[in-house]
Structure formats: structure tokens, C-alpha cells
N, C-alpha and C positions, 0 to 999 in steps of 0.2 A: 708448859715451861720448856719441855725438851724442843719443841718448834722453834718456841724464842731464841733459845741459846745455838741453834745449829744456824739459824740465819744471823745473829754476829758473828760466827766463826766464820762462815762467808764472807762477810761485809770484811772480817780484818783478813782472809787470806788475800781478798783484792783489794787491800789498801794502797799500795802502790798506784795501779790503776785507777784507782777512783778517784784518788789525796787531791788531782788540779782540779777536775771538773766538778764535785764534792763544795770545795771552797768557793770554787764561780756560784754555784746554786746559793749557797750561802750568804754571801754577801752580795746576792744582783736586788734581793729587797731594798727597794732606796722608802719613800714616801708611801707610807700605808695607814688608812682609817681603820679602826677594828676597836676593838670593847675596850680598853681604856682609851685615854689621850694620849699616851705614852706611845712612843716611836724610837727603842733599841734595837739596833744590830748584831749580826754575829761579832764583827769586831770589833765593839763596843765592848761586849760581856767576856770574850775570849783575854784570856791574862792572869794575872797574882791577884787575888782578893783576901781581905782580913775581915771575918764575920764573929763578931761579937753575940755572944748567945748566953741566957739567962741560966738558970737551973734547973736541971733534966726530971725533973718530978712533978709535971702537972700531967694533962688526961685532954681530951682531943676538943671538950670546950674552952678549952685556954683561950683567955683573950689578948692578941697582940697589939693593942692600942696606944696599951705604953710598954715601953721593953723592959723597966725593971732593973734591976743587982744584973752587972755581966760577972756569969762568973768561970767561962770559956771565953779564948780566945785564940780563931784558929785561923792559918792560913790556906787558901786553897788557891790552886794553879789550873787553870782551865784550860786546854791544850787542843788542838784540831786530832781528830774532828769531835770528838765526844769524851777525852780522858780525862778527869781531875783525880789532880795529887795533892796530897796535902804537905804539911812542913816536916814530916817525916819521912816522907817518902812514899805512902801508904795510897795505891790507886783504887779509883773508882770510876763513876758516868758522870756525864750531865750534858743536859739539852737545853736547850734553846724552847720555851714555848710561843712560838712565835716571834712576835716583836715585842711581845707583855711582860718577860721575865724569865725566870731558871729556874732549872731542878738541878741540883747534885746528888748524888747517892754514891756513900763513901763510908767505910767504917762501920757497917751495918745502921747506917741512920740517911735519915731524907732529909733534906733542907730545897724549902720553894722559897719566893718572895715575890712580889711585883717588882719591877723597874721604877724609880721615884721620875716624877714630873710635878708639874706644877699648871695649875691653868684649867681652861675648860677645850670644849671640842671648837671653840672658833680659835683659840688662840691657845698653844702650849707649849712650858721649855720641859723636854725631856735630858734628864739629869741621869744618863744613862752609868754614870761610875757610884752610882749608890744603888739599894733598894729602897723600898718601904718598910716595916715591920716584917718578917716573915714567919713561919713555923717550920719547925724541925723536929724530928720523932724515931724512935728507933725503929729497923726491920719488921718488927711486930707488933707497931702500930700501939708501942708505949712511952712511958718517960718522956711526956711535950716538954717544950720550951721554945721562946720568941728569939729571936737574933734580926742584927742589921748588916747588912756587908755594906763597905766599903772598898774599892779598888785602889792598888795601890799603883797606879797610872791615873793620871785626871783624861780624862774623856771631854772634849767641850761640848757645853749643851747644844741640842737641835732642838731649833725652834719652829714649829709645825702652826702655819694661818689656812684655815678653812671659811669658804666661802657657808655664810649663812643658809639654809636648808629654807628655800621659798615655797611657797603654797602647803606646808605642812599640816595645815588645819585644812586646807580645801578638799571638797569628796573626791575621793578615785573616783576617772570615768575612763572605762576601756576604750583602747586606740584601735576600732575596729581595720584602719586604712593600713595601720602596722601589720594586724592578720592577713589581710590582702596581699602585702610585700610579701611575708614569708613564705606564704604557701606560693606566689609566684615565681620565688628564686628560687627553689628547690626544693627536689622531692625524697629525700630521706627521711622528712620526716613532718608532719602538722601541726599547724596551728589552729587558736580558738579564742572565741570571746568568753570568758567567764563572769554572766553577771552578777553574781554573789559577789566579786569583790566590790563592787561600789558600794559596800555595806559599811568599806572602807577609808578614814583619810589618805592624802597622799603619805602623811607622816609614820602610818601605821603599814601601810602596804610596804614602806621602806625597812619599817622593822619585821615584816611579815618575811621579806628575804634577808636580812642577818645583821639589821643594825645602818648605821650610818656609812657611807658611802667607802670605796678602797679606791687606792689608786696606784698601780704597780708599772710605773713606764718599761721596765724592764722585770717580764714574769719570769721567776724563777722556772727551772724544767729537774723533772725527776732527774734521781743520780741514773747516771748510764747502769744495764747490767752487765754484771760479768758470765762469763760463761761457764758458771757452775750453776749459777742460779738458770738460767737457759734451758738446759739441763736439766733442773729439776721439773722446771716450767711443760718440758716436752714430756713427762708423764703423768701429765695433770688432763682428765676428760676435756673435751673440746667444747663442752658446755658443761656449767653446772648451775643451779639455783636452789637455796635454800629454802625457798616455799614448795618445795616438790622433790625432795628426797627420798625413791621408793614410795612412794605414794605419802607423804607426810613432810606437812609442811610446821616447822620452827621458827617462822617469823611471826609475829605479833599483827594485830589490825594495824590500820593506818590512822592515824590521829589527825587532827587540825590543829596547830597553834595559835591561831587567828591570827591578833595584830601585834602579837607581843615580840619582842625580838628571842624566844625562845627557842630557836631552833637546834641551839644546843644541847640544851636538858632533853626536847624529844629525841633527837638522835642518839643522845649518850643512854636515855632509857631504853627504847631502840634496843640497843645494844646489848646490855645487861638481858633485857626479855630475851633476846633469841639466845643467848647463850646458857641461861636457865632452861631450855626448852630443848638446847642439843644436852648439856650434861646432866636431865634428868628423864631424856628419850621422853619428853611431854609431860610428863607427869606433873609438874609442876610449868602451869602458865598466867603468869605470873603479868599484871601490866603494871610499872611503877610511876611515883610521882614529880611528872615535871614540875608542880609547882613547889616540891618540897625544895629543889635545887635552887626554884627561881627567890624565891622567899628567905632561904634561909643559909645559901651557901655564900661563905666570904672567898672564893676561890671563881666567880662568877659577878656578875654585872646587873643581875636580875632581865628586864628586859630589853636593856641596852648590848645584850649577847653575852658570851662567855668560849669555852675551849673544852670539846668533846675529852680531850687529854688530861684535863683538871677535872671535869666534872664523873666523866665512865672512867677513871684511871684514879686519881688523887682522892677525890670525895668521896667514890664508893670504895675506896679500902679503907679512908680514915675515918668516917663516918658513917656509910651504909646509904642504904637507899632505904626506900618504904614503898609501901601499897599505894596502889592511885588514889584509895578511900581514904588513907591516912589525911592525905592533903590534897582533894579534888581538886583539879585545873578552876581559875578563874580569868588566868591570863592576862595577869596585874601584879606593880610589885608590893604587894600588901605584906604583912608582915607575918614573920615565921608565925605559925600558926598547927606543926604537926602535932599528930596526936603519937603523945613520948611514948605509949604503951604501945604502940605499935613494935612487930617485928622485923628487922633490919638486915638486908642484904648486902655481903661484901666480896669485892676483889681481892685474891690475892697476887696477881701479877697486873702488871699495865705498859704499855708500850708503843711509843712511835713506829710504826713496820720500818723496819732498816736498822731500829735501832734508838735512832734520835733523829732529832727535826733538821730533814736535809738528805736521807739517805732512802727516800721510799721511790719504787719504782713499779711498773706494771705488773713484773716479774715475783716482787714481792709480794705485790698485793692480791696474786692469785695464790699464791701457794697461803699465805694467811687465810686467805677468802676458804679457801677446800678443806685444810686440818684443821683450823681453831674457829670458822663460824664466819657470823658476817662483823663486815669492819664500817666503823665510822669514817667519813671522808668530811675535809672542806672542799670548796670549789664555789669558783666566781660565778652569780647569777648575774646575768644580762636582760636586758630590756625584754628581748625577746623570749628567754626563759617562761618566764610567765603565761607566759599562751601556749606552751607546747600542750598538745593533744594526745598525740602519739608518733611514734616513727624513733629511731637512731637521731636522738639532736645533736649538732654541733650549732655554735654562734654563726649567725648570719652576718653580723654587722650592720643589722638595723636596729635602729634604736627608738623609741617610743618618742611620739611628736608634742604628748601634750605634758607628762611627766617628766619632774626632773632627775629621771631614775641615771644612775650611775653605777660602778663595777661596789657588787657587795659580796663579803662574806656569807657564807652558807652552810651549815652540818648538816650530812644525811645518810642514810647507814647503806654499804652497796652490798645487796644480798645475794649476785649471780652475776654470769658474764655467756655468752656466747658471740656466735657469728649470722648474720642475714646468708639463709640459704640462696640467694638470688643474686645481690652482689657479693660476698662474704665480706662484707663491713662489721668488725668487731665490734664489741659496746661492752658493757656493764649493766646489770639489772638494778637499780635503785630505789631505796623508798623514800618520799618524800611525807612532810608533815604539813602536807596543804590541804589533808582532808581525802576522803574516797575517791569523791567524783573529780579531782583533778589530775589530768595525763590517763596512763592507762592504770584505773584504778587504785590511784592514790602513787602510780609508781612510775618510773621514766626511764627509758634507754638510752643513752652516752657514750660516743664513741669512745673506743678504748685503743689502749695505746699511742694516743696523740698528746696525752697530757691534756684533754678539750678543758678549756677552764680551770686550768692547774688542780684539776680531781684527781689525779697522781700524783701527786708532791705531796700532801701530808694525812695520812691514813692511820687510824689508831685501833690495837686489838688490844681484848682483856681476858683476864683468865678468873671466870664465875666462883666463891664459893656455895654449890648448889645448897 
């Protein structure tokens, strides 16, 4: 906690600094696919909202399907870059998750929601001045209740047409001429054919990288750092890795998720495992269940994706996690199915690095990465992704000739960074949920400090109760 709170004090001593180029990151999302249909902006959600909210006495299976007696009624004011105040005057956070909706935290309570649309993924109006139903809850994770916000700006709808997803049912067949390309443009790093995936549809391979397709004409770039964080950056080891701490390693096995668009739930469990394993010096190794998230959390998508920030941040403090036995993987969205007697793991902090969604940078995300463990990341996979081997990848700019693959979402947890003694080309240590034998050993190196695939921009730590 004291980590989190000395890196906002950072973030507002450079406020100033940061306020122009902060908001450009912010608002350069135009057009983006990701796990709703829903497409809001920062300045869409930024402004006066009025959220009607139920009565504070239910318990965290509350169901918000209908909202019920309002019997609050409150106004909150959303302010650059992260402050809401309510009609008293009384400040608090809130972020941005992505394009799918907000968090507020004000007044010792949490309030999430989705973003309201209407439609499906070929055709949708997102109705970005409402929510859906949402939940709200005090600091300790009591007193539920449903609420809807309303803004009290009309926003006009964005209407979002997506090109039908063709050969969906046809088998994945690897693009061996695409590995040829890569490994002929350049040598930092390799490619390969992996024939296990043709085990695969083209549909499911799609979801095996993060869901349906993204599309960012203009990709957002980390916030600049300021020179304190620099500073801290330059007394941080010149390499570290969490699978080799003093001879002991705190990261988890590497899983598969196969074809399910899961790679959030692994990643966010990922997460949760290593940091049970740094704050109980091993003692507790712990591997939790993706499919309890995928089955059974309404803060997720099942296997159409989800947000490492809802899922390792929101779900494991409001609900807990479980055993991988609890709810063995099937990698389908089959129905909640845990087993209730099981024992339940929770957060009790969770955090965008920066702060909120918009303010993560390299800088941050080393000094997270070294005092609180490893962090979950998104970042765009490309065509070429897929066949790395080994080596520092960056994007080539080739693209696969027989699939209709395109930019997707991706969660995967980065557990080390160093530099190539040879060229000193930076990177990242990663672990991916493609299984063992994919890259080097289930795991991949990423250039770092370039923002490669917007793997810099939105990074999420949590704080374990062991």
C-alpha cells in the first residue's frame, strides 16, 4: 500500500507536466473491438453524473438485473485526470476501464458499471451517457447495492459496424512462408511453425489471442515520465526476474488456455499465484481457477475476454478467488459450477500502475515489477506473435497470408526485465498462457521501453491477502 500511495504522490507532484500529454493518451482511443460492444471514451464518461442507487444492505451475491426502490441519490463530477467529487464537495478516484466503463471510489464505497449499448458485435449504438445496472459497496467489501448513472450532458451515440469474421469454423493451418518472412527480416529474435495449433478453428485461434479483432488508428503511448520517477528507476538492479530470486523462483507453471478467449482469467490468476508465493516466501503455492472467473464472474465476458483490472483487482476483493480443483479448467462457457465449500482468496488493494487508466509508463512499471511482484499487462498480438520462438520480439509488419487475423487484445503477466549483453536491447520477461512448449518455455521477451504493442500503457498490481 505504501508503494501505491508514494507513486500517486508522484504522479500529482507532476501534474502539471503531465495534464497535456496525459489527456492526448486519453482521448487518441477512437475505434476499438474488445469484450463488450460497447465503444466509450474518456470524454464521453469525463463530467456531472446523477447515480441512483438501491439500499445499502445486501451481500456481494446481489443481483443487479433489476435496480429496485432508489433510495440514494447522488451526484458525482468526474474531473481530468482521475478526481471525483461529489455534491458535497467530498473527493475521491475513478478510472476509466478501458472503453467498457468506470470505477469511482469516493466516500469509503466503490461504485463499477458497464457502459449501456445496444446491439451485437456486427452492428452497435454505444450510449455512452448511461450505464447498465451496476454494484456498489463499501471499503470493506459490505452493504451492496445496484445503482444506474446517468450524465447529466447527453453524449450522442456511436455507432460501431464490424465486418463479419469469415472462415470462423475453417481449421487453423500455419502460414509456414509467414515464418520464412520473419526470420528473413531480422535477427532479434525467431520464428516457428507450431503444429498443435491446427488442432484449432480459425474462430478459436482468434479467441486463443484475446477475443475479437481491435482496431486503434491512432495507439495511445505511455504517459511521459517525470524525473522523479527516473530517479527512482536508476536504483532499481539492471536486471531482475521473478522466477530466480536468490535461487527461488515465485512464479507459477505456465498453463494453456486453448481456444477459449480466457486470457484474462489466466493472467489475473497469474497474478494472484505469484504474489501468494512472494508474501508467504513459498509457503503457500497456490494455482487458482480460471474457470471459476470464466463461469461465473458478471464483471467478465466468459470466453469472449474480460479485464485483468476487474477480474485480479475487483472480483478478487469482492468475491475471492478458489482452487484450480474448486473448478477445473474446461475452457467453455458452461455454467457456474464451483464447489461453495471451498476456500476463498482475496485482495485487498488493486490498481492501474500510475494510478488510473492512462498514466502507466516504463518507469512505473519497473519499480511495481521490483517492490510489489509481477504485474499483469495488455498488449496488442499480431499475426506474427504467434510464431515467436525466441529472441527480443518486436512487430515485423508481416502479416499472416491465409488468416484473417487482425490487431487483438491480449493479458499476460510480465515477471522480469533486463538488457541483451550483445546489443543491450531492453525487454521484458513474460509469461504467456499458450502452454510450455510455446516461445521460450511458455514465456517471451519484449522489447521494452518502446511501448512495443502498447504493453506499456495499461499494467495492473494487486495487494494479496495471503
Amino acid at each position: 500500500t505504501a508503494v501505491l500511495h508514494c507513486q500517486n504522490v508522484f504522479l500529482k507532484i507532476s501534474f502539471s507536466f503531465l495534464k497535456q500529454k496525459v489527456f492526448l493518451l486519453l482521448v487518441c482511443v477512437t475505434v476499438v473491438w474488445s469484450d463488450t460492444p460497447g465503444n466509450c471514451l474518456y470524454e464521453d464518461i469525463r463530467g456531472t453524473w446523477t447515480f441512483q442507487e438501491t439500499e445499502r444492505s445486501g451481500d456481494s451475491s446481489l443481483s443487479c438485473d433489476e435496480l429496485g426502490p432508489v433510495v440514494h441519490t447522488k451526484t458525482f463530477t468526474l474531473s481530468f485526470p482521475d478526481t471525483a467529487t461529489d455534491e458535497l464537495g467530498n473527493e475521491g478516484t475513478w478510472t476509466l476501464i478501458y472503453n467498457q466503463g468506470f470505477e469511482i471510489n469516493i466516500n469509503e464505497r466503490s461504485y463499477f458499471a458497464f457502459s449501456y449499448y445496444e446491439g451485437d458485435w456486427l452492428e452497435v449504438t454505444s450510449y455512452c451517457d448511461r450505464t447498465f445496472n451496476g454494484w456498489s459497496r463499501d471499503k470493506t467489501v459490505r452493504n451492496w447495492s445496484c445503482f444506474s448513472a446517468q450524465k447529466n450532458t447527453k453524449v450522442a451515440p456511436r455507432v460501431t459496424r464490424r465486418p463479419v469474421q469469415r472462415n470462423a469454423d475453417a481449421p487453423y493451418k500455419n502460414d509456414r512462408d509467414l515464418v520464412r518472412k520473419i526470420n528473413d527480416r531480422q535477427t532479434s529474435w525467431t520464428a516457428r511453425v507450431y503444429p498443435e495449433d491446427e488442432k484449432y478453428t480459425v474462430g478459436e485461434m482468434y479467441q486463443r489471442a484475446g477475443g475479437l479483432a481491435s482496431t486503434l488508428p491512432t495507439r495511445p503511448s505511455p504517459a511521459p515520465a517525470t524525473p522523479e520517477q527516473r530517479a527512482r528507476v536508476s536504483l532499481l538492479p539492471k536486471s531482475f526476474d521473478w522466477r530466480n530470486v536468490s535461487g527461488e523462483s515465485y512464479v507459477s507453471p505456465v498453463r494453456d488456455q486453448g481456444g477459449c478467449g480466457s486470457c484474462y482469467a489466466f493472467a489475473s490468476m497469474a497474478n494472484l499465484e505469484a504474489q501468494v508465493r512472494i508474501a508467504t516466501r513459498n509457503q503457500r503455492q497456490d494455482v487458482f481457477s480460471p474457470q471459476d472467473v470464466v463461469s461465473c464472474s458478471v464483471l467478465a465476458q466468459g470466453c469472449m475476454g474480460g479485464f485483468d483490472y476487474l477480474i485480479a483487482g475487483r472480483y478478487a476483493m469482492d468475491q475471492g478467488v478458489v482452487a484450480e480443483e474448486c473448478n477445473p479448467y474446461d475452457g467453455s462457457d458452461s455454467q457456474c459450477d464451483t464447489d461453495t465449500a471451498c476456500a476463498k482468496t482475496y485482495v485487498s488493494e488493486y490498481v492501474h500502475v500510475g494510478g488510473y487508466y492512462g498514466a502507466c509508463n516504463e518507469e512505473l512499471m519497473l519499480q511495481a515489477l521490483v517492490e510489489t511482484g509481477p504485474i499483469s499487462v495488455s498488449f496488442e498480438v499480431y499475426d506474427d506473435f504467434r510464431n515467436y520462438n525466441g529472441g527480443i520480439y518486436h512487430h515485423t509488419g508481416l502479416k499472416n497470408d491465409f488468416n484473417p487475423f487482425e490487431i487483438t487484445n491480449h493479458v499476460v503477466l510480465v515477471v522480469g526485465y533486463g538488457a541483451d549483453e550483445a546489443t543491450g536491447e531492453k525487454y521484458w520477461i513474460v509469461k504467456n498462457s499458450w502452454g510450455a512448449n510455446w516461445g521460450e518455455d511458455g514465456f517471451f521477451r519484449i522489447r521494452r521501453g518502446t511501448d512495443e504493442c502498447s504493453l506499456e500503457s495499461m499494467a495492473v498490481q494487486v495487494t494479496i491477502i495471503p
